[in-house]
N, C-alpha and C positions, 0 to 999 in steps of 0.2 A: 411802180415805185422802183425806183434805180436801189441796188444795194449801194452805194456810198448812201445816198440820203438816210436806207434803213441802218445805215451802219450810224450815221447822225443821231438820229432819231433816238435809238435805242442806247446812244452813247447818254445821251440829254434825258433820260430818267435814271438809268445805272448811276451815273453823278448827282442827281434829286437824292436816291435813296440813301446813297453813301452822304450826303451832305446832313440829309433829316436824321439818320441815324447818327449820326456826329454829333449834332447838336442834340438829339435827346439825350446819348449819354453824356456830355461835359453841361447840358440844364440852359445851352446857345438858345434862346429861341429864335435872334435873327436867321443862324444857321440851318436851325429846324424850317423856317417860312422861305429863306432860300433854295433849301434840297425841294422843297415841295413845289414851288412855283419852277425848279427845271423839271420834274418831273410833270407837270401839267404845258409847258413848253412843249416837253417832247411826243408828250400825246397829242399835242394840236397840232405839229406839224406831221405827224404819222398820219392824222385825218384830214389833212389836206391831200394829201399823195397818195391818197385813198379814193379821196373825191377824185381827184386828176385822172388817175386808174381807170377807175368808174367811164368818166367822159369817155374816156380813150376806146374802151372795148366796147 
């Protein structure tokens, strides 16, 4: 996995959690199911780059 991508990647749940936690405190629930679907984003492209990884070695 390239560090730009981990830098991606782990960029796209940092932004999930700050979104989910946003929306639980102001009662957002759009915002809460937003933070969460980036954070399930940036998990599935980390396990893509992981699989690729895999192949490669």
């Amino acid at each position: 996995m390239s560090a730009e991508n981990k830098v991606e990647n782990t960029g796209d749940k940092v932004k999930g959690k700050a979104k989910e936690a946003v929306g639980h405190v102001t009662g957002n629930e759009r915002l809460k199911a937003e933070g969460k679907a980036d954070q399930v984003k940036g998990d599935a492209k980390q396990a893509v780059e992981h699989a690729k990884d895999a192949l490669d070695h």
